[in-house]
CHARMM internal coordinates of N, CA and C (Angstrom, degrees):
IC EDIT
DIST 1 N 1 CA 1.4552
DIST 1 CA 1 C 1.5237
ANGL 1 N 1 CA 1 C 109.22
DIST 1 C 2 N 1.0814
ANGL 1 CA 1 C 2 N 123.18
DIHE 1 N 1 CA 1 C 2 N 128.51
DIST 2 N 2 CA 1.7080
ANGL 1 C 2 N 2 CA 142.31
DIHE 1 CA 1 C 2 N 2 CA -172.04
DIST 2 CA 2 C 1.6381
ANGL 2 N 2 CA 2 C 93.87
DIHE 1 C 2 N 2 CA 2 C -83.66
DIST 2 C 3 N 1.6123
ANGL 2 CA 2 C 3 N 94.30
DIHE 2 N 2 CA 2 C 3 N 123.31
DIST 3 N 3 CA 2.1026
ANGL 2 C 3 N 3 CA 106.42
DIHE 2 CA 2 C 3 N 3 CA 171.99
DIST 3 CA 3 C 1.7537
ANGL 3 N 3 CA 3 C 90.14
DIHE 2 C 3 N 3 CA 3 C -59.28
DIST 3 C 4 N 1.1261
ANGL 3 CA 3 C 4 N 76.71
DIHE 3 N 3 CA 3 C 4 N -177.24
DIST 4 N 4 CA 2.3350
ANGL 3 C 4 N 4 CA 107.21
DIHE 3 CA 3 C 4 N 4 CA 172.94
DIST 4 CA 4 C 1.3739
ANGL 4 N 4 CA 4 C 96.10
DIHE 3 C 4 N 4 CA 4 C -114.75
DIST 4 C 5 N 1.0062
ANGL 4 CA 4 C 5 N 141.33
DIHE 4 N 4 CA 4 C 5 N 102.36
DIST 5 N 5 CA 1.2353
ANGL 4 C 5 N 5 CA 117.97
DIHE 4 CA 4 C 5 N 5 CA 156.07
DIST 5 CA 5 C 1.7891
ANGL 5 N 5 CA 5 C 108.78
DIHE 4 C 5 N 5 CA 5 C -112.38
DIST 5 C 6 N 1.6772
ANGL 5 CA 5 C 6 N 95.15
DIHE 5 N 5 CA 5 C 6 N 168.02
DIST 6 N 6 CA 1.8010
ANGL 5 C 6 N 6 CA 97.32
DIHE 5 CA 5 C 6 N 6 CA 179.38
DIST 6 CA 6 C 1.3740
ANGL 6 N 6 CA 6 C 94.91
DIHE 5 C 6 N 6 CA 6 C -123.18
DIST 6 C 7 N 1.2811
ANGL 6 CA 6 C 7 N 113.06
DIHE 6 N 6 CA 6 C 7 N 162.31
DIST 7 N 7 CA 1.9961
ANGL 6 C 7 N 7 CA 124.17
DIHE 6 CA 6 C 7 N 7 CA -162.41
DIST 7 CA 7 C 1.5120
ANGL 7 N 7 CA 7 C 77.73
DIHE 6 C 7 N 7 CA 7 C -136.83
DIST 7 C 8 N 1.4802
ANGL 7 CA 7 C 8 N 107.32
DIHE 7 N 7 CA 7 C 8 N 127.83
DIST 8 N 8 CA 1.4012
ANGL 7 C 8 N 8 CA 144.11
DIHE 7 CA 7 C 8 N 8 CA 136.73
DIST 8 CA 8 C 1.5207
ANGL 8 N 8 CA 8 C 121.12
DIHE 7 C 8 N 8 CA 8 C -78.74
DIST 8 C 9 N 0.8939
ANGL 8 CA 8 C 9 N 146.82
DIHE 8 N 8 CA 8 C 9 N 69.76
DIST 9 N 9 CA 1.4266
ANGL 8 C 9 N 9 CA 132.16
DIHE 8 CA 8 C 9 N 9 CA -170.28
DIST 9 CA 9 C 1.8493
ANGL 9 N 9 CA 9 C 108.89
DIHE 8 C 9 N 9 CA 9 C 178.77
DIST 9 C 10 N 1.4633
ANGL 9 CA 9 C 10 N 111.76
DIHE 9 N 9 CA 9 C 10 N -131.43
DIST 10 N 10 CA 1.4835
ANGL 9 C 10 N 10 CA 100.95
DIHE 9 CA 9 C 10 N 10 CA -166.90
DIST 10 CA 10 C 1.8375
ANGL 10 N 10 CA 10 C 82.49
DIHE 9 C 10 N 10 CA 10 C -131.73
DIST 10 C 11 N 1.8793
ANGL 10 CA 10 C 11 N 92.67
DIHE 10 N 10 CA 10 C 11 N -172.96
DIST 11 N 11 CA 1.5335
ANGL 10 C 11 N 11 CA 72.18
DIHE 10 CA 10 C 11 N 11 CA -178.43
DIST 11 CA 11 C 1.2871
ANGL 11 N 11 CA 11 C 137.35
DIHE 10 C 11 N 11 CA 11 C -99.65
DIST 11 C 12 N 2.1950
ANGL 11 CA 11 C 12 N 101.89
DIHE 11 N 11 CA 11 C 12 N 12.49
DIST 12 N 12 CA 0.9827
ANGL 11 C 12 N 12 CA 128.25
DIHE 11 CA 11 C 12 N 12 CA 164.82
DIST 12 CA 12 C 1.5688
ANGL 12 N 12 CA 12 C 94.57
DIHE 11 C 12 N 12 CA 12 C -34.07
DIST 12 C 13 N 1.5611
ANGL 12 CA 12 C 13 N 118.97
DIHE 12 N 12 CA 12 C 13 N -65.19
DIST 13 N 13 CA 1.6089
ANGL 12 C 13 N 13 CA 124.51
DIHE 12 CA 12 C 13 N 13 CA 163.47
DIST 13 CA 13 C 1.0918
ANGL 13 N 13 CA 13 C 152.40
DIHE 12 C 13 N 13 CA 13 C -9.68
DIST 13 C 14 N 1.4849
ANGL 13 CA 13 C 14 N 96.72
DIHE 13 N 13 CA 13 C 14 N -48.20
DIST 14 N 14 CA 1.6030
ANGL 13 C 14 N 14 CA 124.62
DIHE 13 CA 13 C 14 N 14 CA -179.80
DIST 14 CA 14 C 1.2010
ANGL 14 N 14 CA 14 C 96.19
DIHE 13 C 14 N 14 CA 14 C -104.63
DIST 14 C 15 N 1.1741
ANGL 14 CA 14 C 15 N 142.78
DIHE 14 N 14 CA 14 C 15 N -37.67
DIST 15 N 15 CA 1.2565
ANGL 14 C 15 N 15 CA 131.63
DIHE 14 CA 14 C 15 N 15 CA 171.45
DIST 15 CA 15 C 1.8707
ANGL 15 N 15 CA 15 C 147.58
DIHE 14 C 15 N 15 CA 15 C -47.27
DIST 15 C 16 N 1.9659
ANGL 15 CA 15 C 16 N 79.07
DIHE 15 N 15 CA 15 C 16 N -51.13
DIST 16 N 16 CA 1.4693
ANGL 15 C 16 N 16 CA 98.72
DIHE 15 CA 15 C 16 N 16 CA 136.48
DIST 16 CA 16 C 1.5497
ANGL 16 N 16 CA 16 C 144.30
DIHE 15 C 16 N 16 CA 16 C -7.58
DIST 16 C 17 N 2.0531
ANGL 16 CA 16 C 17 N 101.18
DIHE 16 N 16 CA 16 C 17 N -60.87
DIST 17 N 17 CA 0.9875
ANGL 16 C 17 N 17 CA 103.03
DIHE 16 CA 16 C 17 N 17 CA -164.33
DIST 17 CA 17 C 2.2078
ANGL 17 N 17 CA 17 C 108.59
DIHE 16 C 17 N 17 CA 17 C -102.52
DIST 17 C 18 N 1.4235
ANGL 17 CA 17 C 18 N 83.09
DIHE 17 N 17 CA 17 C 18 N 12.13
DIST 18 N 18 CA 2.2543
ANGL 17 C 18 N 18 CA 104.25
DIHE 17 CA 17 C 18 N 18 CA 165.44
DIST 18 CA 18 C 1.3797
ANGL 18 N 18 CA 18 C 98.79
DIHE 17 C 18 N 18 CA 18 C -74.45
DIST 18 C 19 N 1.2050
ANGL 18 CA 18 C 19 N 138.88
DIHE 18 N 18 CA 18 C 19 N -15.73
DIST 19 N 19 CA 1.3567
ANGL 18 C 19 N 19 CA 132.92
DIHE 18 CA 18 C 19 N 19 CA -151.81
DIST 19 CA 19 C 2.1322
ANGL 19 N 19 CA 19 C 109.33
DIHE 18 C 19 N 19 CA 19 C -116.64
DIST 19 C 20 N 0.9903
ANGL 19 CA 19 C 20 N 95.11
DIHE 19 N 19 CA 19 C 20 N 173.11
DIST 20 N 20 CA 1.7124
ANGL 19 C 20 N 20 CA 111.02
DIHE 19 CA 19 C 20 N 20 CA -177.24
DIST 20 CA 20 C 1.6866
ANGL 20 N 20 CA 20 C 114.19
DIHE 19 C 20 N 20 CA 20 C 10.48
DIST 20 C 21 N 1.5807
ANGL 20 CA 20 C 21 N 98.87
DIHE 20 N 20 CA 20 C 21 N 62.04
DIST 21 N 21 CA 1.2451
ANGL 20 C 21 N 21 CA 99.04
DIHE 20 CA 20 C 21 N 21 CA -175.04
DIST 21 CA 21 C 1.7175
ANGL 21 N 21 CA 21 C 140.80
DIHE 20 C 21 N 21 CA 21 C 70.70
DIST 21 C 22 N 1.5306
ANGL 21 CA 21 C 22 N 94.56
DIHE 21 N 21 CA 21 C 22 N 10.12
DIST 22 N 22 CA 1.9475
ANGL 21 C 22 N 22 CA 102.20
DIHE 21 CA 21 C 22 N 22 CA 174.92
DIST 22 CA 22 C 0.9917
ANGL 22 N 22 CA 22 C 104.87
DIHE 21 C 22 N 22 CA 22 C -73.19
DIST 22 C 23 N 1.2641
ANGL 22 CA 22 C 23 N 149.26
DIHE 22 N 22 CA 22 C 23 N -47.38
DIST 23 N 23 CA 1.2810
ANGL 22 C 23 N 23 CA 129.06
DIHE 22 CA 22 C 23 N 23 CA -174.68
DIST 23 CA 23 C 1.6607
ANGL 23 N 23 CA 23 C 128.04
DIHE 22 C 23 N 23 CA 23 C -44.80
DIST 23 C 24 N 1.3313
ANGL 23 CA 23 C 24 N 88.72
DIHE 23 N 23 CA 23 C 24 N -21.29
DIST 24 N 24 CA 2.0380
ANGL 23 C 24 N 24 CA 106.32
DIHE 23 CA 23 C 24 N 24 CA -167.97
DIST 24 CA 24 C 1.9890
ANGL 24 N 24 CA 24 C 77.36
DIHE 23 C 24 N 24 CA 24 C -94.84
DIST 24 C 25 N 0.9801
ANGL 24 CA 24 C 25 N 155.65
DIHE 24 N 24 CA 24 C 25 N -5.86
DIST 25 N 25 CA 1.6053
ANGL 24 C 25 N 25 CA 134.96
DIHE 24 CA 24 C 25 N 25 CA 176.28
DIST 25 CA 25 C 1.1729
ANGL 25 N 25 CA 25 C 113.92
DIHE 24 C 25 N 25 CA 25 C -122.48
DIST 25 C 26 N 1.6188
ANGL 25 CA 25 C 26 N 126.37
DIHE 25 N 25 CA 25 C 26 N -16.81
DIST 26 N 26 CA 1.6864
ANGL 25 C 26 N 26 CA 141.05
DIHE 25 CA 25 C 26 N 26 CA -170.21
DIST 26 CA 26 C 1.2285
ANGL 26 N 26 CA 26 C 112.97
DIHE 25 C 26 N 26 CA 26 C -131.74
DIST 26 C 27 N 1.7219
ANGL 26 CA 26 C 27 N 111.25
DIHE 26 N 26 CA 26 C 27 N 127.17
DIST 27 N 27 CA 1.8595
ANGL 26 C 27 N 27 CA 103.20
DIHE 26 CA 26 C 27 N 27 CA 156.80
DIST 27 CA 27 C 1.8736
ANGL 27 N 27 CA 27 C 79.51
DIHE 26 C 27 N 27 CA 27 C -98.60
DIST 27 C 28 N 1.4629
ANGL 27 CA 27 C 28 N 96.00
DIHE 27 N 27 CA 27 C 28 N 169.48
DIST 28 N 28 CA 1.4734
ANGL 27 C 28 N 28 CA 107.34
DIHE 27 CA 27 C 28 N 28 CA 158.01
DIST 28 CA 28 C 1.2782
ANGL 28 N 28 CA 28 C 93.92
DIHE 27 C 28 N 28 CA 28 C -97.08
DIST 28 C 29 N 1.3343
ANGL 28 CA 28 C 29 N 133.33
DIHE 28 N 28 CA 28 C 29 N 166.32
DIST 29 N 29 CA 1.0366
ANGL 28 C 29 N 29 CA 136.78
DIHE 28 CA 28 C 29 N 29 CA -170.28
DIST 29 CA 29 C 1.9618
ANGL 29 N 29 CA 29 C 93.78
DIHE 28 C 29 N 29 CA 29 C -139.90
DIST 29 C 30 N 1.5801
ANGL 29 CA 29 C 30 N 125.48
DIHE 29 N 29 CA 29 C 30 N -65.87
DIST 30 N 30 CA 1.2555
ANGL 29 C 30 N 30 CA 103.22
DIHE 29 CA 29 C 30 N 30 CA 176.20
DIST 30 CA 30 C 1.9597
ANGL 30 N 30 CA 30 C 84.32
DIHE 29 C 30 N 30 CA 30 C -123.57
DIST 30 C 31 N 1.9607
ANGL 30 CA 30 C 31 N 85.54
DIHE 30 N 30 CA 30 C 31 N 159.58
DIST 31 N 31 CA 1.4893
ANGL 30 C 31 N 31 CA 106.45
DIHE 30 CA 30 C 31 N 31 CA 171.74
DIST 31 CA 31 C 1.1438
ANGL 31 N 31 CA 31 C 115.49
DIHE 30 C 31 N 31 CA 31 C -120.70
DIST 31 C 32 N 1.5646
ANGL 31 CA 31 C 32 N 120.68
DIHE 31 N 31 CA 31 C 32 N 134.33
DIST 32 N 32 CA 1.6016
ANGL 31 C 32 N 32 CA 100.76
DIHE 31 CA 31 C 32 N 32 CA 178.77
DIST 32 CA 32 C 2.1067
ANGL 32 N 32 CA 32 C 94.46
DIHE 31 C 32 N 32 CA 32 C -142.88
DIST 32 C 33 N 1.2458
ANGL 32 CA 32 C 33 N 91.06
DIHE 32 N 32 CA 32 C 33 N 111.14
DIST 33 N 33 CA 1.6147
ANGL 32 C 33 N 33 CA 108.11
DIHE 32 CA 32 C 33 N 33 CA -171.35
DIST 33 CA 33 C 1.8433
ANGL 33 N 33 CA 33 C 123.14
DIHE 32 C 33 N 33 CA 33 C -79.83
DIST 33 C 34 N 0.5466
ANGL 33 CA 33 C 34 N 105.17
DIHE 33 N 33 CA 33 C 34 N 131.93
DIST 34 N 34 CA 1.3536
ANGL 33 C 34 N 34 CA 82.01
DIHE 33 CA 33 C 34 N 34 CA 168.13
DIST 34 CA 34 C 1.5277
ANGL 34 N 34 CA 34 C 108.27
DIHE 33 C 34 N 34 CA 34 C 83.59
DIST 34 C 35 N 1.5505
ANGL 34 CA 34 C 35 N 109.21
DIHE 34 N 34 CA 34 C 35 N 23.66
DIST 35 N 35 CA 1.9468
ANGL 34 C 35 N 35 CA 110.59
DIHE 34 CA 34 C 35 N 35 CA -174.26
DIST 35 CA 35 C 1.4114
ANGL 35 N 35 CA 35 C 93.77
DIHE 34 C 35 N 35 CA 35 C -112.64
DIST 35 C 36 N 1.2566
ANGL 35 CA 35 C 36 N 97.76
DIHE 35 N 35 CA 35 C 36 N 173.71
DIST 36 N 36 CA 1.6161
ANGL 35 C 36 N 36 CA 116.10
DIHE 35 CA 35 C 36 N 36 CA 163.82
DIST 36 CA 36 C 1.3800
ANGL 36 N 36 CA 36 C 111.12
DIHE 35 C 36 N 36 CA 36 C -135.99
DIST 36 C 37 N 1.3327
ANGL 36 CA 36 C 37 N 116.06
DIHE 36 N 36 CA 36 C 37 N 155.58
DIST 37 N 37 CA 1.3445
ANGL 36 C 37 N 37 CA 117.17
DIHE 36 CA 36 C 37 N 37 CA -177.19
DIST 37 CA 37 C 1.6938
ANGL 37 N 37 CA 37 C 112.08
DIHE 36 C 37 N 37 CA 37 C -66.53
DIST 37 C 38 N 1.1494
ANGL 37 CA 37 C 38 N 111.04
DIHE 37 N 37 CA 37 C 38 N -60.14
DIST 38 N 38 CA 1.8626
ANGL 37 C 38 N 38 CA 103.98
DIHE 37 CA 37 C 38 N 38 CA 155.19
DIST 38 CA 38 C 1.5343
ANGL 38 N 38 CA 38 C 124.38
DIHE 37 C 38 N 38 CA 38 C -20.04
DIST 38 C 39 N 1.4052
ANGL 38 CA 38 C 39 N 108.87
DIHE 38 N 38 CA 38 C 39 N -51.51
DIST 39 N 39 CA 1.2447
ANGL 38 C 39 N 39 CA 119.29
DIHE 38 CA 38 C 39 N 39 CA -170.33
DIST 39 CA 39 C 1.7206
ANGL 39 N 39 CA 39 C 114.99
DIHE 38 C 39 N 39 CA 39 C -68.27
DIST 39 C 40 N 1.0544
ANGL 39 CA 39 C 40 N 110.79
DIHE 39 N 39 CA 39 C 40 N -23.31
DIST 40 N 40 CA 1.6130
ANGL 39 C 40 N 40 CA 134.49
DIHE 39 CA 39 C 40 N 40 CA 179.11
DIST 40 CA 40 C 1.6796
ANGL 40 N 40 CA 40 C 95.77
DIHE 39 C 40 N 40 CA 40 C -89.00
DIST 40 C 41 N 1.1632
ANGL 40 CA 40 C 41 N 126.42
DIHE 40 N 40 CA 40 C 41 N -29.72
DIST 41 N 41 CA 1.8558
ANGL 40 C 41 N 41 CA 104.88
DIHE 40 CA 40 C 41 N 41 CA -169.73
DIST 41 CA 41 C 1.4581
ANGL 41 N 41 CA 41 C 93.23
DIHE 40 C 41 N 41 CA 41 C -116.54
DIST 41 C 42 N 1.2914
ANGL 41 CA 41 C 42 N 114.00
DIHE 41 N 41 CA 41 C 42 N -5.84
DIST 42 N 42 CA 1.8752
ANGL 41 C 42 N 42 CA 91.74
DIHE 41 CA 41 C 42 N 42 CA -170.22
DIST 42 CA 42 C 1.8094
ANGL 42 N 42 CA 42 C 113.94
DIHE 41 C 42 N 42 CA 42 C -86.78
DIST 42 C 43 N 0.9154
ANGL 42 CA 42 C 43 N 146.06
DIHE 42 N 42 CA 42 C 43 N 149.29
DIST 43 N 43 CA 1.1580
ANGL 42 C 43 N 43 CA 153.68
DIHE 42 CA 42 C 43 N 43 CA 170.83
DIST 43 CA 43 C 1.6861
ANGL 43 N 43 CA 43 C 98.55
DIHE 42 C 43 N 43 CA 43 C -27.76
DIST 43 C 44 N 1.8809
ANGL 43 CA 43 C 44 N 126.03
DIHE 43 N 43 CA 43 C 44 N 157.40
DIST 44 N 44 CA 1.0462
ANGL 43 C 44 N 44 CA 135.49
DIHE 43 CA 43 C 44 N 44 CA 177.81
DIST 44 CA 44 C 1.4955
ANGL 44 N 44 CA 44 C 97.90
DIHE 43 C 44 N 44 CA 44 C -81.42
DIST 44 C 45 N 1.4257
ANGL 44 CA 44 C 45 N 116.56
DIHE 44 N 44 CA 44 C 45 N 148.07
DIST 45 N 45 CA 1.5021
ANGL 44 C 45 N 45 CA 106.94
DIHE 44 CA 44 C 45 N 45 CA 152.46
DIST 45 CA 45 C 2.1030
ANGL 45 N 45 CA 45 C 106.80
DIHE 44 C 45 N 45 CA 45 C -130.82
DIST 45 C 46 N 1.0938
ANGL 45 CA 45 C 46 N 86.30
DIHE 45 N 45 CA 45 C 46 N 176.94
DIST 46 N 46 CA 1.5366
ANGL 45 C 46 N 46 CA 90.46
DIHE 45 CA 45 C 46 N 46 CA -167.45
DIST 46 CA 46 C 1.1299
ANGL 46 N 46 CA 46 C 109.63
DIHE 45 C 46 N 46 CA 46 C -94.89
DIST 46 C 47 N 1.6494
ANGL 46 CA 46 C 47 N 102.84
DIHE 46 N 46 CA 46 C 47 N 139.65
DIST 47 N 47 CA 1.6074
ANGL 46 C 47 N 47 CA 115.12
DIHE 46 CA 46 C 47 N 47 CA -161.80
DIST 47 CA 47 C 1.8003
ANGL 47 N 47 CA 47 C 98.35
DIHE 46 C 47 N 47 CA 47 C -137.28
DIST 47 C 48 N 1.0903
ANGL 47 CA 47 C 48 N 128.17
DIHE 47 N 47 CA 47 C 48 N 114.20
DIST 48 N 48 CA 1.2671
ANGL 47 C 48 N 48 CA 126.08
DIHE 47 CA 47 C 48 N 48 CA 160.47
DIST 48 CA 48 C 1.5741
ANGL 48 N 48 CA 48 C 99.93
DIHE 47 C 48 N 48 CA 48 C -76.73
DIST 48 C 49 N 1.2815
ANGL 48 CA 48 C 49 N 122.79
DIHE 48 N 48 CA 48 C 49 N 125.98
DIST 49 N 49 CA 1.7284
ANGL 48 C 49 N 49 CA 140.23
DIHE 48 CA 48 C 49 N 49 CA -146.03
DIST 49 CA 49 C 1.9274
ANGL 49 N 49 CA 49 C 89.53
DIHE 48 C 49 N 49 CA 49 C -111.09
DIST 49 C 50 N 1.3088
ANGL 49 CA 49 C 50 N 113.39
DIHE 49 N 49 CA 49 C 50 N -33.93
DIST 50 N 50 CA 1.2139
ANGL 49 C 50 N 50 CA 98.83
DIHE 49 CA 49 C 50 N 50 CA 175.24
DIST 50 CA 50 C 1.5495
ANGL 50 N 50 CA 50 C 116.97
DIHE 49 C 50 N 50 CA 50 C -109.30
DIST 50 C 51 N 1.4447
ANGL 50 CA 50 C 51 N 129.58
DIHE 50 N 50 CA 50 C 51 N 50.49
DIST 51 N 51 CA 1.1069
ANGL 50 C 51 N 51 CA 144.40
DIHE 50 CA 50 C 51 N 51 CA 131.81
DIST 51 CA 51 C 1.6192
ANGL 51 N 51 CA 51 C 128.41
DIHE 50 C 51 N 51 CA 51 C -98.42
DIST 51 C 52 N 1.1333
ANGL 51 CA 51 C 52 N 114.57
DIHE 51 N 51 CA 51 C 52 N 22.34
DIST 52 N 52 CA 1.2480
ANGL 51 C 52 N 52 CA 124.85
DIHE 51 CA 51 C 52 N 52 CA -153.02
DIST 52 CA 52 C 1.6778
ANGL 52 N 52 CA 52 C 89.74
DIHE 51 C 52 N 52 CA 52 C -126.59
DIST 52 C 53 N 1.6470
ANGL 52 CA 52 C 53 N 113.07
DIHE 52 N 52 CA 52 C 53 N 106.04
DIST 53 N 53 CA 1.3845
ANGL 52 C 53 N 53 CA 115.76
DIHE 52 CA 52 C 53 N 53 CA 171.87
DIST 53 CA 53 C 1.7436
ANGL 53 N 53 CA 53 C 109.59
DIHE 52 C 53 N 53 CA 53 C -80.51
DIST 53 C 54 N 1.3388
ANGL 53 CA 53 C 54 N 110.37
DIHE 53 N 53 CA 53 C 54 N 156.74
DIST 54 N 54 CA 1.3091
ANGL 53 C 54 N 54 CA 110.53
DIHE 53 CA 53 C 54 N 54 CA 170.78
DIST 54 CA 54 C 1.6427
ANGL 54 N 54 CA 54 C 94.83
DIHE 53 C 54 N 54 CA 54 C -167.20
DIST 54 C 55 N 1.2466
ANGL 54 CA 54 C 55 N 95.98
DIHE 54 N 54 CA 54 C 55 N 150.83
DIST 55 N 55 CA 1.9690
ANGL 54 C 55 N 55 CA 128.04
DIHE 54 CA 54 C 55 N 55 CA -153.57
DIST 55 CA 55 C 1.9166
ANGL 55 N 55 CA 55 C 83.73
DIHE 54 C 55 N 55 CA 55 C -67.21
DIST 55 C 56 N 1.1010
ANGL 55 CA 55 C 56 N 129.11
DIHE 55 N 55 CA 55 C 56 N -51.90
DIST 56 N 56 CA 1.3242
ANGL 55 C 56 N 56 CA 112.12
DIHE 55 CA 55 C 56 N 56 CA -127.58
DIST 56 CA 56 C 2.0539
ANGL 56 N 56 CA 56 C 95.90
DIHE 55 C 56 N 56 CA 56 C -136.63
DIST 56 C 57 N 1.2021
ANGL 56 CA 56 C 57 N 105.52
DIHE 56 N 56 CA 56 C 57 N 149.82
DIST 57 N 57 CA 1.4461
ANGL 56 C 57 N 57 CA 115.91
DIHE 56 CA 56 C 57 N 57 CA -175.78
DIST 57 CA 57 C 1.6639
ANGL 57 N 57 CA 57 C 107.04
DIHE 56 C 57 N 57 CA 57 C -72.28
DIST 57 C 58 N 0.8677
ANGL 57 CA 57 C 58 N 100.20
DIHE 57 N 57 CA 57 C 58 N -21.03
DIST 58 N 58 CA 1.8013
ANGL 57 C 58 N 58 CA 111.36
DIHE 57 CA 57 C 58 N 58 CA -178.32
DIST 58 CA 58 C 1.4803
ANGL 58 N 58 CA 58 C 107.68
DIHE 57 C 58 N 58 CA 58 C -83.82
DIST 58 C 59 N 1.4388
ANGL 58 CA 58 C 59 N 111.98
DIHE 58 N 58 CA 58 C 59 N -26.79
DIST 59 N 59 CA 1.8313
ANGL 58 C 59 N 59 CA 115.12
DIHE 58 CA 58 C 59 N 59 CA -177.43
DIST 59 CA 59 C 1.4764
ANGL 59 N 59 CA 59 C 98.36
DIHE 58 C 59 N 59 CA 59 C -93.22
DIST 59 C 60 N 1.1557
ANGL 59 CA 59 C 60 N 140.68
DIHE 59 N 59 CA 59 C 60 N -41.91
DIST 60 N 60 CA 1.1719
ANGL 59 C 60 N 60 CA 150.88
DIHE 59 CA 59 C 60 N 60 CA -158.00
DIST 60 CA 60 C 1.7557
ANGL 60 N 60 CA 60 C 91.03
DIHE 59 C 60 N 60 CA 60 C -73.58
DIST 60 C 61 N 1.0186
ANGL 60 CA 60 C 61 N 101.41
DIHE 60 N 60 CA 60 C 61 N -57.13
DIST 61 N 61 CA 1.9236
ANGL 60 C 61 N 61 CA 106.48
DIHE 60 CA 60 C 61 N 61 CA -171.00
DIST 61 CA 61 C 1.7106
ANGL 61 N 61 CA 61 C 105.38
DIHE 60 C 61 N 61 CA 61 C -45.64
DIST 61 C 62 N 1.6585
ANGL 61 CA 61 C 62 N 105.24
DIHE 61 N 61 CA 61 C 62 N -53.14
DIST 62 N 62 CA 1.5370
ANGL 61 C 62 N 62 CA 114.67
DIHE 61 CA 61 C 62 N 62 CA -174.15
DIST 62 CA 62 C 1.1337
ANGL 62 N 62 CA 62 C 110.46
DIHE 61 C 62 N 62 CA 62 C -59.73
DIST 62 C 63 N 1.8195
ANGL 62 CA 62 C 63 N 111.10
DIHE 62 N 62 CA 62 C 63 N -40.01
DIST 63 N 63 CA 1.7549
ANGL 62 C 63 N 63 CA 94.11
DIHE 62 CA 62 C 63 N 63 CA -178.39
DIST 63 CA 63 C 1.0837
ANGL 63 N 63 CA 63 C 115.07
DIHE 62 C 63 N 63 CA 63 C -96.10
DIST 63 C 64 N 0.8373
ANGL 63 CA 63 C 64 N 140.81
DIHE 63 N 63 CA 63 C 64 N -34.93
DIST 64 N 64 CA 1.7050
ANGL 63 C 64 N 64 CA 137.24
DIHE 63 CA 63 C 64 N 64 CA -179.37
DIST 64 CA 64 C 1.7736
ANGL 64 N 64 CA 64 C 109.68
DIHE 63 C 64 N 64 CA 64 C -63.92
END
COOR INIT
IC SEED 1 N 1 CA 1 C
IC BUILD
């Protein structure tokens, strides 16, 4: 039977778990990229999400 696990980290992270047989012991179950542990305990602050320029169609997708 395959654990649940969830990945905090990048996908150096998730990637990790393509290799030496994780797939046969792990589903991931949730991913969250691009966090920090700060970022998870500190209070929300307010962000209007569409004032926020970014270079590239691939960055824009992740944050918004």
């Amino acid at each position: 039977m395959r654990k649940k696990i969830d990945i905090l980290g990048s996908c150096v992270t998730r990637d990790a778990f393509e290799y030496a047989n994780a797939k046969d012991d792990y589903i991931i179950d949730q991913y969250f990229a691009r966090s920090s542990l700060i970022s998870i305990v500190a209070p929300p602050i307010d962000i209007n999400k569409e004032s926020i320029e970014l270079d590239s169609a691939f960055q824009q997708k992740n944050c918004l």
